[in-house]
Backbone as ProteinMPNN parsed JSONL, in Angstrom:
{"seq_chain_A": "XXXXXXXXXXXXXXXXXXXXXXXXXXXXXXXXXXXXXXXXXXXXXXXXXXXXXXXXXXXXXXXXXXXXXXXXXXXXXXXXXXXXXXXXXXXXXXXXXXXXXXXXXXXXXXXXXXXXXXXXXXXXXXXXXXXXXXXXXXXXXXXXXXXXXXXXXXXXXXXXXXXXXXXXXXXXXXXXXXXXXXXXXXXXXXXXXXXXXXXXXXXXXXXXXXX", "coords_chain_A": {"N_chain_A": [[-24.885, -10.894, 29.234], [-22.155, -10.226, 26.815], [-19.334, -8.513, 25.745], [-17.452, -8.733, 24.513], [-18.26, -8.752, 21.22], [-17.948, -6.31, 20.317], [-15.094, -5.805, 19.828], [-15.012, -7.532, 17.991], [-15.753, -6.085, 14.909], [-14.345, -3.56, 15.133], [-11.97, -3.662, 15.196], [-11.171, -5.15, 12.875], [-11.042, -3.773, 10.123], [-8.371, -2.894, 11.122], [-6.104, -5.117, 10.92], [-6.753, -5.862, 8.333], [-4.881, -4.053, 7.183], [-2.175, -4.895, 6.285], [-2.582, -6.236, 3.942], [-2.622, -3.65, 2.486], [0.412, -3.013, 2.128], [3.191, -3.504, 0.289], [1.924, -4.248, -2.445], [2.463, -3.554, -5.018], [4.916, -4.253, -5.57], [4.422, -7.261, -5.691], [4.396, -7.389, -8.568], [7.3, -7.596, -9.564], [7.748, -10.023, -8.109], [6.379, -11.795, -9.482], [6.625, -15.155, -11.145], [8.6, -16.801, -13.68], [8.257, -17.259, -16.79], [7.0, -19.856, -18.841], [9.603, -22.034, -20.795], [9.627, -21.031, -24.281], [10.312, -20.805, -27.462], [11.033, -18.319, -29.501], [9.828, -16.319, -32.208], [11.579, -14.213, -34.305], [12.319, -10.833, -33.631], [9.905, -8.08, -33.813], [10.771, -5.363, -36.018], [11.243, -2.194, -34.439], [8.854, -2.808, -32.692], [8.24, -2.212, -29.52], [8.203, -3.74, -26.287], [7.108, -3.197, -22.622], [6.912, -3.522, -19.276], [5.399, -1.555, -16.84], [4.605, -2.243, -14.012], [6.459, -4.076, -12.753], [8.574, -2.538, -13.712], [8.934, -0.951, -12.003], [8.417, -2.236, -9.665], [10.67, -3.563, -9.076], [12.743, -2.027, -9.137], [15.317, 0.419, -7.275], [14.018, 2.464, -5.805], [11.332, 2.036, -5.759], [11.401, -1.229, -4.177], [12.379, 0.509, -1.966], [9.707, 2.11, -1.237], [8.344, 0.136, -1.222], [9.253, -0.962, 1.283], [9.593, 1.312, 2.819], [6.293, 1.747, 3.384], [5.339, -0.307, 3.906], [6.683, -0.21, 6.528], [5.209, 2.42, 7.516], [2.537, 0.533, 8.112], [3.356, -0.742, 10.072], [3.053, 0.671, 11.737], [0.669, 2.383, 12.564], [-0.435, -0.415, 12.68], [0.102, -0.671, 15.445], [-0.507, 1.602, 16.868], [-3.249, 0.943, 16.514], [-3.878, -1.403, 17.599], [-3.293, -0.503, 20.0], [-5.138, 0.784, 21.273], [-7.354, -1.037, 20.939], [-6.688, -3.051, 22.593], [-6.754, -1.535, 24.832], [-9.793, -1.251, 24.898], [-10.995, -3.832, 25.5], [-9.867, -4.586, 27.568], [-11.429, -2.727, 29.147], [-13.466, -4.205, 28.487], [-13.965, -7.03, 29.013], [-13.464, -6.205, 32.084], [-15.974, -5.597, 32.303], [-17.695, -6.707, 31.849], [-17.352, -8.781, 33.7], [-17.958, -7.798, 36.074], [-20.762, -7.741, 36.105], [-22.828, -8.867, 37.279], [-22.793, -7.294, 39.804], [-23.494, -4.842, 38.724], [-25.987, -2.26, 39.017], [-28.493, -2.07, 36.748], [-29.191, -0.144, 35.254], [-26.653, 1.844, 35.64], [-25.194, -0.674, 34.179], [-25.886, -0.22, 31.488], [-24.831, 2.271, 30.965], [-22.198, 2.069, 30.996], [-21.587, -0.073, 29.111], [-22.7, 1.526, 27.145], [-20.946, 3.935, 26.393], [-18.51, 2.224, 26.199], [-19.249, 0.865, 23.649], [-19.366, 3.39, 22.139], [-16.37, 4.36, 21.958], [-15.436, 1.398, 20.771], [-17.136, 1.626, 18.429], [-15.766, 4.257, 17.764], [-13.059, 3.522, 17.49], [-13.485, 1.894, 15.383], [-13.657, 3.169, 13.072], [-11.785, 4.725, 12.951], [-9.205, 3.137, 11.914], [-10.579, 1.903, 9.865], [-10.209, 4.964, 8.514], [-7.359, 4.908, 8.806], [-6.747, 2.869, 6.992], [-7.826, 3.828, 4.664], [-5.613, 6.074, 4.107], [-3.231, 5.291, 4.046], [-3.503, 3.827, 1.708], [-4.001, 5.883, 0.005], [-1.414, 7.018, 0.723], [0.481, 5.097, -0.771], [-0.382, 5.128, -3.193], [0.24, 7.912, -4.123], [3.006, 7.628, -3.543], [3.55, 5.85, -5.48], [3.099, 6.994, -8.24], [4.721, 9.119, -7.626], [6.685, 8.051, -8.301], [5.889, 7.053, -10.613], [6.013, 9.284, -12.088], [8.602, 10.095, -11.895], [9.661, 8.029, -13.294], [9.035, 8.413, -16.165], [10.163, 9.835, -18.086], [12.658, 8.141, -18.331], [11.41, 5.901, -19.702], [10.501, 7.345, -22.44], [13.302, 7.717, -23.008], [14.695, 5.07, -23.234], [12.975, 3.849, -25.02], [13.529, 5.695, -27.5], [16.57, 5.208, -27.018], [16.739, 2.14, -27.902], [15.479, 2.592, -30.705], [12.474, 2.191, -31.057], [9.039, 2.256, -32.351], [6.796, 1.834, -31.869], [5.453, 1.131, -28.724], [4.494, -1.401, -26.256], [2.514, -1.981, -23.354], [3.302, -4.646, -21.238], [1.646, -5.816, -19.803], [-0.544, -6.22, -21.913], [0.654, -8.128, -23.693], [0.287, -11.463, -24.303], [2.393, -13.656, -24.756], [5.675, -12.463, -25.528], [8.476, -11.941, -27.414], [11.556, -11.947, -25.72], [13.891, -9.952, -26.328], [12.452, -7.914, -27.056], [11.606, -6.443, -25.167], [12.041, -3.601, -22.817], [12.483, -2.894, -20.601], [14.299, -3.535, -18.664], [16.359, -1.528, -19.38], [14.949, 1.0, -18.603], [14.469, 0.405, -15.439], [17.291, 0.613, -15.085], [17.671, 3.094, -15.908], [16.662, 4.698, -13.902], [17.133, 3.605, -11.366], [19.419, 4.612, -11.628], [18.715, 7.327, -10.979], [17.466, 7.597, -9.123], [16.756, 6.848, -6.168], [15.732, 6.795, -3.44], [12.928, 9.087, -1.64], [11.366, 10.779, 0.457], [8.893, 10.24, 2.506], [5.845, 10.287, 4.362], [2.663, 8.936, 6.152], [-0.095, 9.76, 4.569], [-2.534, 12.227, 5.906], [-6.186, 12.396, 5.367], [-7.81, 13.486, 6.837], [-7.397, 15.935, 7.624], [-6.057, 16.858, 5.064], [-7.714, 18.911, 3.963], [-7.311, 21.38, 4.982], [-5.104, 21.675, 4.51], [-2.993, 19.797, 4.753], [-0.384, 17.018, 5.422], [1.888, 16.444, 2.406], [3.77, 14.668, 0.61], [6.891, 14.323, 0.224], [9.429, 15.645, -1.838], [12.395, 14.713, -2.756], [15.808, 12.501, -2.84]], "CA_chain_A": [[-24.35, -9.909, 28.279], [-20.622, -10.094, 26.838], [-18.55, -7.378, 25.319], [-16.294, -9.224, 22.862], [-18.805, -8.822, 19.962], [-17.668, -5.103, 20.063], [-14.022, -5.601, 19.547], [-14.254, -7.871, 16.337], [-16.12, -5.284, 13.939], [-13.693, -2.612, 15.419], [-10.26, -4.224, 14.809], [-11.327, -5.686, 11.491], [-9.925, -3.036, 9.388], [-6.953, -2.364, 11.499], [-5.481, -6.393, 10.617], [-6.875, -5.807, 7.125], [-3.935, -2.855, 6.625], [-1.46, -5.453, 6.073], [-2.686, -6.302, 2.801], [-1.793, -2.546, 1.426], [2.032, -3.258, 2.172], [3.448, -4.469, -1.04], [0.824, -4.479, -3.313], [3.235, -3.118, -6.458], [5.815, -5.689, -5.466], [4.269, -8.328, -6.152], [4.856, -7.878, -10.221], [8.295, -7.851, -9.34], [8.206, -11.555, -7.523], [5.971, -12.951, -10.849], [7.245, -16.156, -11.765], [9.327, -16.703, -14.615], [7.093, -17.925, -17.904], [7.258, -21.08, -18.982], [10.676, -21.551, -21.383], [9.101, -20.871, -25.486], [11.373, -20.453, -28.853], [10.276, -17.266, -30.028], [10.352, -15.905, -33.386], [12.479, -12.602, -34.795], [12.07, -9.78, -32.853], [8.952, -7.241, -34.648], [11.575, -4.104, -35.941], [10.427, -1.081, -34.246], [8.003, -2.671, -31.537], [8.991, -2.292, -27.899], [7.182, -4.098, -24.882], [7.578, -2.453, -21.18], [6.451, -3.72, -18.026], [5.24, -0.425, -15.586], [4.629, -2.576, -12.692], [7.863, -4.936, -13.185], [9.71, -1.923, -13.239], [8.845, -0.23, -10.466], [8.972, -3.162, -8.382], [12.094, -4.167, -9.461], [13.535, -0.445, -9.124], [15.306, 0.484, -6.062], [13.046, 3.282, -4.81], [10.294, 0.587, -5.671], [11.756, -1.666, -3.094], [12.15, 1.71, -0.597], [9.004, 2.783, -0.735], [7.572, -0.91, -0.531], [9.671, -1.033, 2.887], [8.772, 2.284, 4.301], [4.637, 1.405, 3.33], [5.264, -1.65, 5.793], [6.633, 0.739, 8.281], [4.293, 2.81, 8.279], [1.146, -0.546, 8.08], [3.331, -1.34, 11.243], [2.913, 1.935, 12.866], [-1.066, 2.016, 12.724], [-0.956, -1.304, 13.63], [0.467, -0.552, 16.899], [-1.702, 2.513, 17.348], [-4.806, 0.559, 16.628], [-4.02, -2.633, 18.786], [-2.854, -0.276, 21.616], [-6.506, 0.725, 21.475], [-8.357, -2.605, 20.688], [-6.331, -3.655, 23.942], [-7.7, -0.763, 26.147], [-11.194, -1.528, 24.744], [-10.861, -5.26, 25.7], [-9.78, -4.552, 29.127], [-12.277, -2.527, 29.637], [-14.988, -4.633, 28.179], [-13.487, -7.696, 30.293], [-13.633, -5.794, 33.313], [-17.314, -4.653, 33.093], [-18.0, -8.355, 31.578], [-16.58, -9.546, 35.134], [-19.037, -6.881, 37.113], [-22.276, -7.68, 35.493], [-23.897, -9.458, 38.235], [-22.71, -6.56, 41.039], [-23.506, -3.322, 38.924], [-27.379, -2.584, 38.613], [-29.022, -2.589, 34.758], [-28.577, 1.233, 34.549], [-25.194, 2.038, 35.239], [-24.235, -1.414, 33.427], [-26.293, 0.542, 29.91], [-24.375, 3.643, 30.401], [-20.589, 1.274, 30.722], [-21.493, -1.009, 28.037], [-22.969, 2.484, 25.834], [-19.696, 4.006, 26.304], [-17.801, 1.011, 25.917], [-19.607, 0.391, 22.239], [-19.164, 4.364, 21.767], [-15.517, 3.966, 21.928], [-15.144, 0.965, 19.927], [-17.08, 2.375, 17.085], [-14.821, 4.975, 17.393], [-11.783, 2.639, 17.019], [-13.409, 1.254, 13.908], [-14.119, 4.438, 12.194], [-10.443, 5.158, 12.854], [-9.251, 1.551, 11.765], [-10.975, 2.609, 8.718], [-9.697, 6.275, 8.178], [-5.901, 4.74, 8.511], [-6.831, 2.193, 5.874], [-7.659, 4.946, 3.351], [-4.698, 7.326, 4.357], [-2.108, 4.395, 3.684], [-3.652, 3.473, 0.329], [-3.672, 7.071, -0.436], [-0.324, 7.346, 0.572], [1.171, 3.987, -1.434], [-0.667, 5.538, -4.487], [0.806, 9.106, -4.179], [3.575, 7.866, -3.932], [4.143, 5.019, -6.455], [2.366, 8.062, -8.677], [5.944, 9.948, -7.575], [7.901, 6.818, -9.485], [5.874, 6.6, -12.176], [6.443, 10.587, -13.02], [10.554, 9.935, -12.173], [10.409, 6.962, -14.339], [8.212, 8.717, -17.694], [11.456, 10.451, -19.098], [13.033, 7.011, -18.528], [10.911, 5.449, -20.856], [10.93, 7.872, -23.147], [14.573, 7.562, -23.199], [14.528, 3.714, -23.645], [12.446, 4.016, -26.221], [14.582, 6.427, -28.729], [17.777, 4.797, -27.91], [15.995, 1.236, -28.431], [14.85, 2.61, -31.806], [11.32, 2.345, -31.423], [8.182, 2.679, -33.355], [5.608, 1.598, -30.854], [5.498, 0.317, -27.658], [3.269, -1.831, -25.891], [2.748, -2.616, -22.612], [3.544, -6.096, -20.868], [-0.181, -6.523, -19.596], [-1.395, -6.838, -23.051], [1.309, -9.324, -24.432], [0.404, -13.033, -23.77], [3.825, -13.598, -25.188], [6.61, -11.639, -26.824], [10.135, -11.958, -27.448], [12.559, -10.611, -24.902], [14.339, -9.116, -26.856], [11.685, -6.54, -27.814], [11.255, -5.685, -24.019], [12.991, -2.578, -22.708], [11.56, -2.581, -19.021], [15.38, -3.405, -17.757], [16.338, -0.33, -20.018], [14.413, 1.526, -17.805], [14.797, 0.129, -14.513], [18.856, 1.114, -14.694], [18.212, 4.399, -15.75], [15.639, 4.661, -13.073], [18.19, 3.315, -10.63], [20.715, 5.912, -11.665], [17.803, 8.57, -10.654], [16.453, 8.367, -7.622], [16.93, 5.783, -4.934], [14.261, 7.224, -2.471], [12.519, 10.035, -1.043], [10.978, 11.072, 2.235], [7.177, 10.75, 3.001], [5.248, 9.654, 5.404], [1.065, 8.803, 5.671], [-1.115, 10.779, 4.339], [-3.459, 12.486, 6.693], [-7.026, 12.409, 5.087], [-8.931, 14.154, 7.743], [-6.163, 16.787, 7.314], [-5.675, 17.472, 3.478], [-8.587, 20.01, 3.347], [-6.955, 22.234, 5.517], [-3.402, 21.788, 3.674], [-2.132, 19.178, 5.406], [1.39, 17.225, 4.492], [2.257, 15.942, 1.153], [5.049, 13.412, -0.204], [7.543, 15.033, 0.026], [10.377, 15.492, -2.59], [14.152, 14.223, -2.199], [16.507, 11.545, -3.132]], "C_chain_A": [[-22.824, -9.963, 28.294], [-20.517, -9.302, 26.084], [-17.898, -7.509, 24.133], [-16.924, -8.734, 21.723], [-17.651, -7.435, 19.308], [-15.979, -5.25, 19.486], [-13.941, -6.408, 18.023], [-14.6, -6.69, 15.169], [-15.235, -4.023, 14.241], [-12.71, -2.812, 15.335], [-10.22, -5.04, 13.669], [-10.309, -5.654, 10.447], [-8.171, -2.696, 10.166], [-5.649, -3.81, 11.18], [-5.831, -6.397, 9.301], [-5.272, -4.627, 6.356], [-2.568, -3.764, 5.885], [-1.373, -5.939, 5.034], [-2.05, -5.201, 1.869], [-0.264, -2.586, 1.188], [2.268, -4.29, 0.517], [2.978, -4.971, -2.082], [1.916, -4.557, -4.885], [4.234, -3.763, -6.177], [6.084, -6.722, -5.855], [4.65, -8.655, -7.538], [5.891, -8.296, -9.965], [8.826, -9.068, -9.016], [7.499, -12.312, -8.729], [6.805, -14.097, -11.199], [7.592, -16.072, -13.424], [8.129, -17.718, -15.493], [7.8, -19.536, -18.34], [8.431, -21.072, -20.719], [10.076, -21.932, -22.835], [10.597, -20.705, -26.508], [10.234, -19.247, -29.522], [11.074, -16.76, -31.872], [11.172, -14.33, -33.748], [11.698, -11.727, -33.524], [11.137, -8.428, -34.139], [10.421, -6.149, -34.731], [10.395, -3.037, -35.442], [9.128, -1.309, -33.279], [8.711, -3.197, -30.692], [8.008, -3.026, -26.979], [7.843, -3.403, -23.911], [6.411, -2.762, -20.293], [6.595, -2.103, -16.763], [5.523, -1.431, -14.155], [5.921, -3.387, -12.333], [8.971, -3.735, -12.836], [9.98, -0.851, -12.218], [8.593, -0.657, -9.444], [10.123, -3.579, -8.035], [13.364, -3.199, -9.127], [14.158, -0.187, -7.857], [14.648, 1.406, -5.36], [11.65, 2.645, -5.202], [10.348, 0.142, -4.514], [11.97, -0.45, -1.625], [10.902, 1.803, -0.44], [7.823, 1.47, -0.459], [7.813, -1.308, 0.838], [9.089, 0.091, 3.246], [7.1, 2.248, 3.894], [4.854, 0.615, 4.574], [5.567, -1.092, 6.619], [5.353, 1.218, 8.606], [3.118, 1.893, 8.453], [1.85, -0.714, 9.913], [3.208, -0.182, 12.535], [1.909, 2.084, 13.295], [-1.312, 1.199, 13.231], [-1.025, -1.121, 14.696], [-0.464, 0.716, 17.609], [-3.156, 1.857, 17.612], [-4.843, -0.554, 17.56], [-3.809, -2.334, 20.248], [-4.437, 0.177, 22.339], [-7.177, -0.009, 21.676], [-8.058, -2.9, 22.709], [-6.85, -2.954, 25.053], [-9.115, -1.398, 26.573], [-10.965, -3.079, 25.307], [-10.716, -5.339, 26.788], [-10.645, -4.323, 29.718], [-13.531, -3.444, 29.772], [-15.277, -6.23, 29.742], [-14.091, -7.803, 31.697], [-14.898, -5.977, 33.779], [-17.891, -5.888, 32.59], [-18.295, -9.211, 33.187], [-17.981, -8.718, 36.08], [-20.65, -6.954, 36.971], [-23.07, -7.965, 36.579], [-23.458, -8.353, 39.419], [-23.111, -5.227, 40.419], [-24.822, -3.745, 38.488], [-27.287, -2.22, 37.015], [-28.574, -0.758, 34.662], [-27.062, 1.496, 34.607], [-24.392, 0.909, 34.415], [-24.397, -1.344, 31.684], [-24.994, 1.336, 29.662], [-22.588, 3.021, 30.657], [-20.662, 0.818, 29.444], [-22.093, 0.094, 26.93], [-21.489, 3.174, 25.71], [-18.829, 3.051, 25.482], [-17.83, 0.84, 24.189], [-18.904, 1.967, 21.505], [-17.65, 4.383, 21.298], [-14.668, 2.814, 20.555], [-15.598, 0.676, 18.3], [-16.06, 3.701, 16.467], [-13.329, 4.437, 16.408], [-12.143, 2.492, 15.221], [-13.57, 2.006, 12.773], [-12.378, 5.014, 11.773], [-9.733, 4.494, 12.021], [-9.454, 1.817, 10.145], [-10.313, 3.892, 7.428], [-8.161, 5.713, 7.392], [-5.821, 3.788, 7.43], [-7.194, 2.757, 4.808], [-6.538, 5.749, 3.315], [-3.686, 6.203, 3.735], [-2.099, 4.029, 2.283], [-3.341, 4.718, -0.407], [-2.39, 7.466, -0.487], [0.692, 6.482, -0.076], [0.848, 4.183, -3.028], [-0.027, 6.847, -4.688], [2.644, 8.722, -4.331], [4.781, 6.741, -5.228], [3.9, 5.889, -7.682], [4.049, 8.909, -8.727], [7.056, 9.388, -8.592], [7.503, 7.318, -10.57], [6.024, 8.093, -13.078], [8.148, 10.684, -13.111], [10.654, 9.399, -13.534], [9.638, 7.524, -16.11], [9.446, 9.007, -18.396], [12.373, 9.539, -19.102], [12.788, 5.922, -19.383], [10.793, 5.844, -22.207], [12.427, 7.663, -23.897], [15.225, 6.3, -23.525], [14.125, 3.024, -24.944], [12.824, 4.628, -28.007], [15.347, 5.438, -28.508], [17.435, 3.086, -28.093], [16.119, 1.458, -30.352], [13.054, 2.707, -32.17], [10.0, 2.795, -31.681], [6.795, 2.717, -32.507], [6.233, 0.694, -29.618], [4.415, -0.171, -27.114], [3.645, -2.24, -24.318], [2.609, -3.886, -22.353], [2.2, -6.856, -20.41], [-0.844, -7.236, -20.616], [-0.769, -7.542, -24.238], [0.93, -10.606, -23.789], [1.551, -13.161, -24.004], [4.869, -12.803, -25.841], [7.867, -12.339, -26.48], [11.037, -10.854, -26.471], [13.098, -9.72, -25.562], [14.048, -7.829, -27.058], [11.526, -5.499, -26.257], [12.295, -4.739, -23.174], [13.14, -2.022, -21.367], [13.19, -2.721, -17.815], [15.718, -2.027, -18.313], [16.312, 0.971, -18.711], [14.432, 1.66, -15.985], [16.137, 0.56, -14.089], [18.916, 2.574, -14.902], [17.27, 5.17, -14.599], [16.36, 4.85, -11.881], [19.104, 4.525, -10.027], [20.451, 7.47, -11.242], [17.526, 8.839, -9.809], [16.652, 6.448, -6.589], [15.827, 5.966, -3.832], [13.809, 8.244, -2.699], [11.614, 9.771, 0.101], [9.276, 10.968, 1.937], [7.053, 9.713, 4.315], [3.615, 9.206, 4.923], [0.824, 10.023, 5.776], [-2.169, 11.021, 5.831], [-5.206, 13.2, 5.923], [-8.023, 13.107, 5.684], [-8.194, 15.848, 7.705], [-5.941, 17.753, 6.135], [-6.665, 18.483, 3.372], [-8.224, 20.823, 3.609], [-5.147, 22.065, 5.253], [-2.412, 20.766, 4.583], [-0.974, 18.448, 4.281], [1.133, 16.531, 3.613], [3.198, 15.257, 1.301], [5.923, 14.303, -0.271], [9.058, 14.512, -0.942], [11.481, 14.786, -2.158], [14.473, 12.857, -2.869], [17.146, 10.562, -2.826]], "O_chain_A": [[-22.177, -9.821, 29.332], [-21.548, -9.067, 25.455], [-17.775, -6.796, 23.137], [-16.119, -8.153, 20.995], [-16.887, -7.46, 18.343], [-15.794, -4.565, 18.48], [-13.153, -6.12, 17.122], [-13.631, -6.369, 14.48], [-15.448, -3.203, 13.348], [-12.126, -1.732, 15.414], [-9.181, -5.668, 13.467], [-9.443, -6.403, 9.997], [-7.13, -2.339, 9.615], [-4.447, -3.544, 11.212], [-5.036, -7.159, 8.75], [-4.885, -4.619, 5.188], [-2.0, -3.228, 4.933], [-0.23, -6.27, 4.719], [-1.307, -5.406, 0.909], [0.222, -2.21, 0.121], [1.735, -5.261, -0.021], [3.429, -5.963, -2.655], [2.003, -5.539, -5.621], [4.671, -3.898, -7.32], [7.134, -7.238, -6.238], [5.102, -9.752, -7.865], [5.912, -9.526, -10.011], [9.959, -9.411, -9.354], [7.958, -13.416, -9.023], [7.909, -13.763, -11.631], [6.952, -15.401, -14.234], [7.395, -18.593, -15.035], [8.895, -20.041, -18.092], [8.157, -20.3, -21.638], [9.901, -23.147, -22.925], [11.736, -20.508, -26.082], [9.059, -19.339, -29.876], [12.18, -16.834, -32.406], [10.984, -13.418, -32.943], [10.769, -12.026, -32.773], [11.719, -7.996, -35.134], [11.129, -6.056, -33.728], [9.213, -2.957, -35.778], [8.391, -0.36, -33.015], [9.498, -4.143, -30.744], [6.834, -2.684, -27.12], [8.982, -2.979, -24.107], [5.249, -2.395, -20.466], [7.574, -1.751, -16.105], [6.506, -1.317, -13.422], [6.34, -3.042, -11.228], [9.904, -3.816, -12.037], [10.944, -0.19, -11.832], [8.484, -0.02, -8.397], [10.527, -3.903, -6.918], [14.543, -3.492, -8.928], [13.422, -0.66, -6.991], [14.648, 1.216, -4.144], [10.77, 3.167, -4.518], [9.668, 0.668, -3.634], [11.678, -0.731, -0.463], [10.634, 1.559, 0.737], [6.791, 1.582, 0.203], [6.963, -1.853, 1.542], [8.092, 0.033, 3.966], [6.651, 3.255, 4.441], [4.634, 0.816, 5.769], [4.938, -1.214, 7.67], [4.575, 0.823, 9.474], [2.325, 2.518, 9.157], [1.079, -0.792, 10.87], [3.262, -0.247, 13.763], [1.846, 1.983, 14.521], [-2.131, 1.245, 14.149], [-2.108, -1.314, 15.248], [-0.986, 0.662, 18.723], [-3.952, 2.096, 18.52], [-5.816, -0.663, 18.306], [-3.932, -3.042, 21.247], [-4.804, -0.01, 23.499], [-7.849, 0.123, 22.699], [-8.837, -2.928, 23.662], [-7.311, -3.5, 26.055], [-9.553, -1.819, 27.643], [-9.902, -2.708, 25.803], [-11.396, -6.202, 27.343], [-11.048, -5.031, 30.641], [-14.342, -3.507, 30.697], [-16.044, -6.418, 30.687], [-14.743, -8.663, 32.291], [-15.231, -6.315, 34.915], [-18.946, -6.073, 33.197], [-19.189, -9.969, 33.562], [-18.849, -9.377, 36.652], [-21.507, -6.341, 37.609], [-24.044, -7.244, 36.793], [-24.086, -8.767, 40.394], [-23.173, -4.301, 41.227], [-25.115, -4.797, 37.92], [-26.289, -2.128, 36.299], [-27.646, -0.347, 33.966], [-26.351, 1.342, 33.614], [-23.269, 1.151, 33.973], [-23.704, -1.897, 30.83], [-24.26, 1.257, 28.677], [-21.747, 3.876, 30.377], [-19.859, 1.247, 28.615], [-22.037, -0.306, 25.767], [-20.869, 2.803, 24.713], [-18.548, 3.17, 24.289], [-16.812, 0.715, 23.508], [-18.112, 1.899, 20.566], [-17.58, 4.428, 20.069], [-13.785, 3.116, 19.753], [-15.059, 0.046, 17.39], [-15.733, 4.014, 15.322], [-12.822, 4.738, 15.327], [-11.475, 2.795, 14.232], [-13.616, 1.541, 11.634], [-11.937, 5.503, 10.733], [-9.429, 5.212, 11.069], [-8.515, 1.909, 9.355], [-10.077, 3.843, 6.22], [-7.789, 5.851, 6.226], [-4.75, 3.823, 6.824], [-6.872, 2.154, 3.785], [-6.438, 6.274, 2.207], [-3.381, 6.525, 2.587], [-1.057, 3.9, 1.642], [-2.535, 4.705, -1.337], [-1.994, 8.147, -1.434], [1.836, 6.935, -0.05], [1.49, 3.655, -3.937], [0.383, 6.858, -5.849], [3.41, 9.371, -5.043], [5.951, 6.789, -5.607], [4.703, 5.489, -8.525], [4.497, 9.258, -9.819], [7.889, 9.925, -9.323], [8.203, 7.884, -11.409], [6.121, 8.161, -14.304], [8.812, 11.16, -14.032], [11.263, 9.818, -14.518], [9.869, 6.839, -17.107], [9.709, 8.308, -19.375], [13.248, 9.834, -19.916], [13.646, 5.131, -19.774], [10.919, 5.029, -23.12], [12.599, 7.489, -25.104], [16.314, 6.37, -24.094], [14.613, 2.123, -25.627], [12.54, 4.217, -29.132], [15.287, 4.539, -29.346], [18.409, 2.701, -28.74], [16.694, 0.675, -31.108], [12.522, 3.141, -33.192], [9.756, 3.888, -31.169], [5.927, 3.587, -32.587], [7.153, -0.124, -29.598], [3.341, 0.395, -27.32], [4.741, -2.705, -24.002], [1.843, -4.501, -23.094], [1.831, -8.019, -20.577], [-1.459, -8.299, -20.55], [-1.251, -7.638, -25.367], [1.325, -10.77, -22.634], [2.121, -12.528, -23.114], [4.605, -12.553, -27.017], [8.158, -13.078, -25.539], [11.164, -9.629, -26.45], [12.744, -8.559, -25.36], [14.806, -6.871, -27.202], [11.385, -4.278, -26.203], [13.389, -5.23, -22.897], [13.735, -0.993, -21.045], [13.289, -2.269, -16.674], [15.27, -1.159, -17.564], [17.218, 1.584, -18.146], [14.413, 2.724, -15.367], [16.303, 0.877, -12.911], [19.774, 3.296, -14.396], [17.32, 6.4, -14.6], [16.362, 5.937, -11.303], [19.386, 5.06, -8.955], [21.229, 8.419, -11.146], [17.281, 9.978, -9.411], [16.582, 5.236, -6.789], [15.12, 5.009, -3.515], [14.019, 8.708, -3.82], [11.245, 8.678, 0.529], [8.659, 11.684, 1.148], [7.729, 8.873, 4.909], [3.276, 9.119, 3.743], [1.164, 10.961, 6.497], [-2.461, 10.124, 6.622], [-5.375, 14.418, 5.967], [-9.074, 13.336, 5.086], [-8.938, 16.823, 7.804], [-5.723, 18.964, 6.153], [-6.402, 19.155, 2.374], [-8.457, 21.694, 2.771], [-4.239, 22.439, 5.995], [-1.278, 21.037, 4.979], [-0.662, 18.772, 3.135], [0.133, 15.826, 3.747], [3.579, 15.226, 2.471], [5.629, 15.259, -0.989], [9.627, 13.425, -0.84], [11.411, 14.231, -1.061], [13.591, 12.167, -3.378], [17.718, 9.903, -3.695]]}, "name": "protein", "num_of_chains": 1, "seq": "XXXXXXXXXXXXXXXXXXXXXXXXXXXXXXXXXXXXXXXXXXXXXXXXXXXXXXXXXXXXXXXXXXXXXXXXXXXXXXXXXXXXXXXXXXXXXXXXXXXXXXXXXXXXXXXXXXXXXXXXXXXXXXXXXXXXXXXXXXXXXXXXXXXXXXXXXXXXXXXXXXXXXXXXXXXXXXXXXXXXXXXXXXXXXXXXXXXXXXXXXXXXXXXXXXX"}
């Protein structure tokens, strides 16, 4: 009987967290399109990239750095665990042939007890982080609405479309820097931290405001 099994399904999710870091970023690094001759610019239709400009934005870039803080904060919580569990398992790995069959059930039931725990946790902090990278890209995209708005009048235009559902347009028509500078000129950060999910029923903390 070995132990290891227990630690992979229990540190799974906690090396999976590293994915949530930077998710809304990525528009921002998109490669540049391949170089076209475009025709006139439509009068009166606008394009605008959301995700573009709130990657591109500087409390974009803040709140894609403090996400990775906090992915690297969990990490370290959850591997300081994994590593207990591993020692332990190790240990009682090493003792098999000196402890009898019952007390080596009620180590190795523990032991599993434990690192289902971990993975339940592992888990939890992988919803709380998403929750908290949506709350507060959710905080941008209500900064940046009266930014678009405002892009939009002094633009001139009649309609707008977003950048998802252009295969091509003409730069010209797109207003998403527009936006991004007066965006800029708005808000540079604010303060949060993770969400606490086990927490929120009983009023736990929110995103908090600031600049």
């Amino acid at each position: 009987m070995t132990f290891k099994p227990f630690l992979t399904g229990a540190c799974a999710a906690a090396f999976a967290l590293t994915a949530t870091s930077g998710a809304f970023a990525q528009a921002a690094a998109t490669p540049p399109a391949p170089t076209v001759t475009h025709g006139p610019a439509v009068p009166g239709v606008c394009i605008v990239s959301i995700e573009n400009a709130i990657g591109a934005s500087t409390v974009g870039k803040y709140v894609d750095t403090r996400i990775q803080q906090i992915v690297a904060q969990v990490n370290a919580e959850l591997n300081a665990e994994k590593a207990s569990i591993d020692t332990e398992a190790k240990a009682l790995d090493a003792q098999r042939a000196t402890l009898d069959q019952s007390a080596l059930e009620q180590r190795a039931a523990a032991l599993q007890v434990r690192a289902n725990a971990l993975q339940r946790k592992a888990q939890l902090r992988d919803r709380e982080i998403q929750a908290t990278e949506q709350k507060a890209v959710g905080r941008i995209g209500s900064e940046m609405e009266p930014m678009i708005r405002q892009a939009y009048q002094q633009r001139g235009c009649s309609l707008l479309v977003q950048r998802s559902a252009v295969v091509i347009g003409n730069p010209t028509m797109d207003i998403t820097q527009l936006v991004i500078t007066a965006l800029n000129a708005k808000i540079t950060q604010f303060a949060f931290d993770r969400e606490r999910l086990d927490q929120n029923a009983a009023g736990g903390p929110q995103v908090a405001p600031g600049k």
